[in-house]
C-alpha positions in Angstrom: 0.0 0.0 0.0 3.1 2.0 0.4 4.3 1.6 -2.3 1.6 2.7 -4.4 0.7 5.7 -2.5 4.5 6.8 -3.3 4.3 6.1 -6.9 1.4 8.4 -6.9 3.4 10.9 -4.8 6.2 10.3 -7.5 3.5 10.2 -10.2 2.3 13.9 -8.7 5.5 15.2 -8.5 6.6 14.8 -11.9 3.5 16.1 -13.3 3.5 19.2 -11.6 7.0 19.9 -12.9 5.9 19.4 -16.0 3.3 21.1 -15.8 5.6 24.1 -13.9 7.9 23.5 -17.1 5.2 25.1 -19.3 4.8 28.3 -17.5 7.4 31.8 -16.8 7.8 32.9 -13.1 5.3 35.9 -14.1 2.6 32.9 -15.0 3.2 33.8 -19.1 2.9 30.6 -21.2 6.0 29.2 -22.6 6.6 30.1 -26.2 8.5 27.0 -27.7 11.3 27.6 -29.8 11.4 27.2 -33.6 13.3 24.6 -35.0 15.4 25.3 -38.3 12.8 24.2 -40.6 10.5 26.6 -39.1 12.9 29.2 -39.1 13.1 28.5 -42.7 9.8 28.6 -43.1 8.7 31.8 -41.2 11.8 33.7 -43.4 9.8 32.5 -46.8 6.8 33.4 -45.8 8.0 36.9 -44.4 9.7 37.3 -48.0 6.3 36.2 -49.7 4.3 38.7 -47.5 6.6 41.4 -48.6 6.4 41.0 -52.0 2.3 40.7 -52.0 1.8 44.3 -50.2 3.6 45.7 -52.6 1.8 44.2 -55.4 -1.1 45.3 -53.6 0.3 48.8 -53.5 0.6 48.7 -56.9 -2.8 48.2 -57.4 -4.3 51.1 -55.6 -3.8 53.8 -58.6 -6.1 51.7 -60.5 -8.8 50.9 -57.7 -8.7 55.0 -56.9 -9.4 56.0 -60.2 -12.0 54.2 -60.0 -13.4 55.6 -57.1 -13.4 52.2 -55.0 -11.7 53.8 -52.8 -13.8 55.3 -49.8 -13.0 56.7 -46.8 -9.2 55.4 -47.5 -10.2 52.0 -47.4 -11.0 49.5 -50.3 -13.1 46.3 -49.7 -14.6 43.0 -51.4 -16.7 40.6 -49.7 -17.4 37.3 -50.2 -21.6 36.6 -49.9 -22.8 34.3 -46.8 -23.0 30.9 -48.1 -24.9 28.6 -45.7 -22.7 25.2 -44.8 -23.8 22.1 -42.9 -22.6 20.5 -39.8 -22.3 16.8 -40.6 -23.7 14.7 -39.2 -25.8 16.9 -36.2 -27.1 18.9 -39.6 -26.6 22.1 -37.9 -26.7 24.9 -40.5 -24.2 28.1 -40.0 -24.3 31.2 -42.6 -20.1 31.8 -43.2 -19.0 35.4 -44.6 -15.3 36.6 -45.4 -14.9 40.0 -46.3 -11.1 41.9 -46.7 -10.6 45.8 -46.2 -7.5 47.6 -47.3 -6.3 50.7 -45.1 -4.7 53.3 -47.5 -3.0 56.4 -47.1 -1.6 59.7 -49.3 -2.9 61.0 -52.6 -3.6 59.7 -56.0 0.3 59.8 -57.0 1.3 58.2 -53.5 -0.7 55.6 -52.0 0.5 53.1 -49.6 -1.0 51.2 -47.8 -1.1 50.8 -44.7 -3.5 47.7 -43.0 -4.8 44.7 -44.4 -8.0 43.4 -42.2 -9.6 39.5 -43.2 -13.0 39.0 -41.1 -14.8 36.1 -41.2 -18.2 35.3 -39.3 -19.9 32.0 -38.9 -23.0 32.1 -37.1 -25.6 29.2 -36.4 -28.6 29.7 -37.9 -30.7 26.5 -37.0 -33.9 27.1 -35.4 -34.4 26.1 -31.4 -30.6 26.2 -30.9 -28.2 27.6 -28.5 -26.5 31.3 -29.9 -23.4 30.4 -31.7 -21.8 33.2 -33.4 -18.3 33.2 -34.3 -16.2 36.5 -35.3 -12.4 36.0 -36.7 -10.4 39.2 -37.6 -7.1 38.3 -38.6 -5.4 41.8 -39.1 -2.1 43.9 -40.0 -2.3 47.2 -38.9 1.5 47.6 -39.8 2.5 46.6 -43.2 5.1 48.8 -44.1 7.7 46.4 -42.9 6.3 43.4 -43.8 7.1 41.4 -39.9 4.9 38.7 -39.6 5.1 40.1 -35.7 2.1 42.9 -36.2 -0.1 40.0 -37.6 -2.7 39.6 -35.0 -5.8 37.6 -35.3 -9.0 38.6 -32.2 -11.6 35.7 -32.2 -14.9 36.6 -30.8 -17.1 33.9 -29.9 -20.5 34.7 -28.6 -23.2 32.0 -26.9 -26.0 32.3 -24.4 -23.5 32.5 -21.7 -21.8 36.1 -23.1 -19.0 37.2 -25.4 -15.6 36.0 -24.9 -12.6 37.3 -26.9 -9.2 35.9 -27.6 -6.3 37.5 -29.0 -3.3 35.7 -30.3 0.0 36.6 -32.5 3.6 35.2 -32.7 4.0 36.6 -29.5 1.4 34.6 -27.4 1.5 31.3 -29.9 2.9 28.5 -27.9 3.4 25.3 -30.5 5.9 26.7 -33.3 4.1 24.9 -35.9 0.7 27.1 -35.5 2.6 30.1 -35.5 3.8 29.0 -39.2 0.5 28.5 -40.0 -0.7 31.9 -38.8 1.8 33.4 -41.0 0.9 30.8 -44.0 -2.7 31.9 -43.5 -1.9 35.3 -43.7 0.2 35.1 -46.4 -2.5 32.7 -48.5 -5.1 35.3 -47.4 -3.1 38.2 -49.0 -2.8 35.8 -52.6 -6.7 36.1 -52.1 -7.2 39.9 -52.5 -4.7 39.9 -55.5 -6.6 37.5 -57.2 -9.6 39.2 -56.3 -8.5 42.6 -57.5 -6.9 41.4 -60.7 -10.2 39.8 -61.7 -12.0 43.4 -61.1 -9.3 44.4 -63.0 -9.3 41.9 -66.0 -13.9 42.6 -65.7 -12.9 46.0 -65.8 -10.6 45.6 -69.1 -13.3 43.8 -70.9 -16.1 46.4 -70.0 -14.6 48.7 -71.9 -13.5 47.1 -74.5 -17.3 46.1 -74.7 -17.8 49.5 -74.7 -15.5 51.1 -77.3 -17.1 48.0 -79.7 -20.5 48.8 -79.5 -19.7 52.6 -80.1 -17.2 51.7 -83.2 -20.0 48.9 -84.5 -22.5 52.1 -84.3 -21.0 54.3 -85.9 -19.7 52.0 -88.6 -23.1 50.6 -89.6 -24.8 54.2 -89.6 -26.2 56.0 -93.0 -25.7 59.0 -94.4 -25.4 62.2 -93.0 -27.9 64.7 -93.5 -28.2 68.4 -92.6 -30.9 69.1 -90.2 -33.5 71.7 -91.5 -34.9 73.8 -88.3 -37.5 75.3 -89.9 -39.7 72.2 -90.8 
Protein backbone atom coordinates (compact mmCIF):
# COMPACT_ATOMS: atom_id res chain seq x y z
CA UNK A 1 0.00 0.00 0.00
CA UNK A 2 3.07 1.98 0.39
CA UNK A 3 4.32 1.56 -2.29
CA UNK A 4 1.58 2.75 -4.43
CA UNK A 5 0.75 5.74 -2.46
CA UNK A 6 4.53 6.81 -3.31
CA UNK A 7 4.35 6.08 -6.90
CA UNK A 8 1.43 8.41 -6.90
CA UNK A 9 3.37 10.86 -4.79
CA UNK A 10 6.19 10.34 -7.52
CA UNK A 11 3.53 10.22 -10.17
CA UNK A 12 2.31 13.88 -8.69
CA UNK A 13 5.53 15.21 -8.53
CA UNK A 14 6.60 14.84 -11.94
CA UNK A 15 3.48 16.09 -13.33
CA UNK A 16 3.52 19.15 -11.62
CA UNK A 17 7.04 19.91 -12.92
CA UNK A 18 5.89 19.38 -16.01
CA UNK A 19 3.31 21.14 -15.83
CA UNK A 20 5.61 24.13 -13.89
CA UNK A 21 7.88 23.55 -17.14
CA UNK A 22 5.19 25.09 -19.29
CA UNK A 23 4.84 28.34 -17.53
CA UNK A 24 7.43 31.76 -16.82
CA UNK A 25 7.76 32.93 -13.06
CA UNK A 26 5.32 35.94 -14.15
CA UNK A 27 2.64 32.88 -15.05
CA UNK A 28 3.15 33.84 -19.10
CA UNK A 29 2.95 30.56 -21.19
CA UNK A 30 5.98 29.23 -22.60
CA UNK A 31 6.64 30.05 -26.18
CA UNK A 32 8.50 26.95 -27.72
CA UNK A 33 11.32 27.62 -29.84
CA UNK A 34 11.45 27.16 -33.58
CA UNK A 35 13.30 24.64 -34.97
CA UNK A 36 15.43 25.29 -38.29
CA UNK A 37 12.83 24.23 -40.59
CA UNK A 38 10.46 26.60 -39.11
CA UNK A 39 12.89 29.21 -39.11
CA UNK A 40 13.09 28.54 -42.68
CA UNK A 41 9.79 28.59 -43.14
CA UNK A 42 8.66 31.78 -41.24
CA UNK A 43 11.76 33.72 -43.40
CA UNK A 44 9.82 32.47 -46.83
CA UNK A 45 6.81 33.40 -45.82
CA UNK A 46 7.95 36.86 -44.38
CA UNK A 47 9.67 37.30 -47.97
CA UNK A 48 6.26 36.16 -49.68
CA UNK A 49 4.30 38.68 -47.52
CA UNK A 50 6.56 41.44 -48.63
CA UNK A 51 6.40 41.04 -52.03
CA UNK A 52 2.28 40.66 -52.01
CA UNK A 53 1.84 44.27 -50.16
CA UNK A 54 3.58 45.71 -52.55
CA UNK A 55 1.77 44.17 -55.39
CA UNK A 56 -1.13 45.34 -53.55
CA UNK A 57 0.27 48.81 -53.52
CA UNK A 58 0.64 48.67 -56.92
CA UNK A 59 -2.79 48.23 -57.38
CA UNK A 60 -4.29 51.08 -55.64
CA UNK A 61 -3.81 53.78 -58.61
CA UNK A 62 -6.09 51.73 -60.46
CA UNK A 63 -8.76 50.86 -57.70
CA UNK A 64 -8.69 55.01 -56.94
CA UNK A 65 -9.35 55.96 -60.22
CA UNK A 66 -12.04 54.19 -60.03
CA UNK A 67 -13.44 55.56 -57.13
CA UNK A 68 -13.40 52.21 -55.01
CA UNK A 69 -11.69 53.83 -52.78
CA UNK A 70 -13.80 55.32 -49.84
CA UNK A 71 -12.95 56.68 -46.83
CA UNK A 72 -9.22 55.43 -47.50
CA UNK A 73 -10.22 51.96 -47.42
CA UNK A 74 -11.03 49.52 -50.27
CA UNK A 75 -13.06 46.34 -49.71
CA UNK A 76 -14.62 42.99 -51.35
CA UNK A 77 -16.66 40.62 -49.67
CA UNK A 78 -17.45 37.27 -50.21
CA UNK A 79 -21.55 36.56 -49.86
CA UNK A 80 -22.78 34.32 -46.81
CA UNK A 81 -23.00 30.91 -48.08
CA UNK A 82 -24.94 28.57 -45.70
CA UNK A 83 -22.75 25.25 -44.84
CA UNK A 84 -23.84 22.13 -42.93
CA UNK A 85 -22.57 20.46 -39.75
CA UNK A 86 -22.26 16.81 -40.57
CA UNK A 87 -23.66 14.74 -39.18
CA UNK A 88 -25.77 16.89 -36.21
CA UNK A 89 -27.06 18.90 -39.60
CA UNK A 90 -26.58 22.10 -37.85
CA UNK A 91 -26.69 24.93 -40.45
CA UNK A 92 -24.18 28.08 -40.00
CA UNK A 93 -24.26 31.19 -42.63
CA UNK A 94 -20.08 31.84 -43.18
CA UNK A 95 -19.05 35.36 -44.63
CA UNK A 96 -15.28 36.58 -45.45
CA UNK A 97 -14.91 40.04 -46.33
CA UNK A 98 -11.07 41.94 -46.74
CA UNK A 99 -10.61 45.78 -46.19
CA UNK A 100 -7.48 47.57 -47.26
CA UNK A 101 -6.30 50.67 -45.15
CA UNK A 102 -4.74 53.32 -47.52
CA UNK A 103 -3.04 56.37 -47.09
CA UNK A 104 -1.56 59.68 -49.26
CA UNK A 105 -2.87 61.02 -52.64
CA UNK A 106 -3.60 59.72 -56.03
CA UNK A 107 0.29 59.79 -56.98
CA UNK A 108 1.32 58.18 -53.45
CA UNK A 109 -0.71 55.58 -52.04
CA UNK A 110 0.50 53.08 -49.64
CA UNK A 111 -1.02 51.16 -47.79
CA UNK A 112 -1.06 50.75 -44.65
CA UNK A 113 -3.47 47.67 -42.96
CA UNK A 114 -4.75 44.74 -44.37
CA UNK A 115 -7.99 43.40 -42.19
CA UNK A 116 -9.55 39.54 -43.19
CA UNK A 117 -12.99 38.99 -41.08
CA UNK A 118 -14.79 36.07 -41.24
CA UNK A 119 -18.23 35.27 -39.32
CA UNK A 120 -19.86 31.97 -38.85
CA UNK A 121 -23.00 32.09 -37.09
CA UNK A 122 -25.58 29.21 -36.37
CA UNK A 123 -28.59 29.69 -37.87
CA UNK A 124 -30.68 26.52 -37.00
CA UNK A 125 -33.89 27.07 -35.38
CA UNK A 126 -34.37 26.09 -31.41
CA UNK A 127 -30.62 26.15 -30.88
CA UNK A 128 -28.23 27.63 -28.51
CA UNK A 129 -26.51 31.27 -29.91
CA UNK A 130 -23.38 30.36 -31.73
CA UNK A 131 -21.77 33.17 -33.44
CA UNK A 132 -18.27 33.22 -34.29
CA UNK A 133 -16.24 36.53 -35.34
CA UNK A 134 -12.38 36.00 -36.68
CA UNK A 135 -10.43 39.18 -37.58
CA UNK A 136 -7.08 38.35 -38.56
CA UNK A 137 -5.41 41.83 -39.12
CA UNK A 138 -2.12 43.89 -40.04
CA UNK A 139 -2.34 47.17 -38.92
CA UNK A 140 1.49 47.65 -39.82
CA UNK A 141 2.48 46.59 -43.20
CA UNK A 142 5.07 48.75 -44.05
CA UNK A 143 7.75 46.37 -42.91
CA UNK A 144 6.32 43.43 -43.84
CA UNK A 145 7.07 41.41 -39.91
CA UNK A 146 4.92 38.72 -39.60
CA UNK A 147 5.07 40.06 -35.73
CA UNK A 148 2.15 42.87 -36.19
CA UNK A 149 -0.05 40.03 -37.62
CA UNK A 150 -2.72 39.57 -34.95
CA UNK A 151 -5.81 37.59 -35.29
CA UNK A 152 -9.04 38.63 -32.20
CA UNK A 153 -11.64 35.66 -32.16
CA UNK A 154 -14.85 36.56 -30.79
CA UNK A 155 -17.05 33.89 -29.93
CA UNK A 156 -20.45 34.71 -28.63
CA UNK A 157 -23.15 31.95 -26.95
CA UNK A 158 -25.96 32.29 -24.35
CA UNK A 159 -23.52 32.52 -21.70
CA UNK A 160 -21.79 36.07 -23.05
CA UNK A 161 -19.00 37.16 -25.37
CA UNK A 162 -15.59 35.98 -24.93
CA UNK A 163 -12.60 37.34 -26.93
CA UNK A 164 -9.17 35.94 -27.62
CA UNK A 165 -6.26 37.53 -29.03
CA UNK A 166 -3.34 35.73 -30.26
CA UNK A 167 -0.02 36.64 -32.47
CA UNK A 168 3.62 35.24 -32.70
CA UNK A 169 3.97 36.56 -29.53
CA UNK A 170 1.37 34.60 -27.40
CA UNK A 171 1.46 31.30 -29.85
CA UNK A 172 2.92 28.47 -27.91
CA UNK A 173 3.44 25.32 -30.49
CA UNK A 174 5.88 26.73 -33.34
CA UNK A 175 4.06 24.92 -35.91
CA UNK A 176 0.69 27.09 -35.49
CA UNK A 177 2.58 30.07 -35.52
CA UNK A 178 3.83 28.99 -39.20
CA UNK A 179 0.49 28.46 -39.96
CA UNK A 180 -0.68 31.87 -38.79
CA UNK A 181 1.77 33.40 -41.02
CA UNK A 182 0.90 30.85 -44.00
CA UNK A 183 -2.70 31.85 -43.48
CA UNK A 184 -1.86 35.34 -43.67
CA UNK A 185 0.24 35.13 -46.44
CA UNK A 186 -2.50 32.71 -48.52
CA UNK A 187 -5.07 35.32 -47.36
CA UNK A 188 -3.11 38.19 -48.98
CA UNK A 189 -2.84 35.79 -52.58
CA UNK A 190 -6.73 36.13 -52.13
CA UNK A 191 -7.18 39.94 -52.46
CA UNK A 192 -4.71 39.93 -55.49
CA UNK A 193 -6.56 37.49 -57.19
CA UNK A 194 -9.61 39.22 -56.29
CA UNK A 195 -8.46 42.59 -57.48
CA UNK A 196 -6.91 41.40 -60.72
CA UNK A 197 -10.16 39.77 -61.70
CA UNK A 198 -11.98 43.40 -61.15
CA UNK A 199 -9.32 44.38 -63.01
CA UNK A 200 -9.27 41.93 -66.04
CA UNK A 201 -13.90 42.61 -65.71
CA UNK A 202 -12.92 46.05 -65.78
CA UNK A 203 -10.59 45.62 -69.12
CA UNK A 204 -13.29 43.79 -70.87
CA UNK A 205 -16.13 46.40 -70.01
CA UNK A 206 -14.58 48.71 -71.88
CA UNK A 207 -13.47 47.12 -74.46
CA UNK A 208 -17.27 46.08 -74.71
CA UNK A 209 -17.84 49.48 -74.72
CA UNK A 210 -15.50 51.06 -77.35
CA UNK A 211 -17.07 47.97 -79.67
CA UNK A 212 -20.46 48.82 -79.49
CA UNK A 213 -19.70 52.58 -80.13
CA UNK A 214 -17.21 51.69 -83.22
CA UNK A 215 -19.99 48.92 -84.52
CA UNK A 216 -22.50 52.12 -84.33
CA UNK A 217 -20.97 54.27 -85.90
CA UNK A 218 -19.71 51.96 -88.60
CA UNK A 219 -23.07 50.56 -89.62
CA UNK A 220 -24.76 54.20 -89.59
CA UNK A 221 -26.17 56.05 -92.95
CA UNK A 222 -25.68 58.96 -94.41
CA UNK A 223 -25.36 62.25 -92.98
CA UNK A 224 -27.92 64.67 -93.49
CA UNK A 225 -28.25 68.38 -92.65
CA UNK A 226 -30.90 69.10 -90.17
CA UNK A 227 -33.49 71.73 -91.49
CA UNK A 228 -34.88 73.77 -88.28
CA UNK A 229 -37.48 75.32 -89.90
CA UNK A 230 -39.74 72.24 -90.84
Amino acid sequence: MKKLILFFLLLLFFCWESFAQDFEADGQIKILPYEPMQVRDIEGLTKDIKLFHKRIEQMLPFLNKRKKIIDNEYFQFVPALENFNFPVRDRYLIDKKFYLRVSGGQSALKLDGVRFITRKSLVTKLRPIDDQIGELKNESVSNSDPATIVLTVKKKTDAGTKEEVYSLSNIRNPDQRVKFVRSYRDNLAEVIQAIDKYVEGTIRADAKDVDTMLDGLDSGGSFQEYNSNR
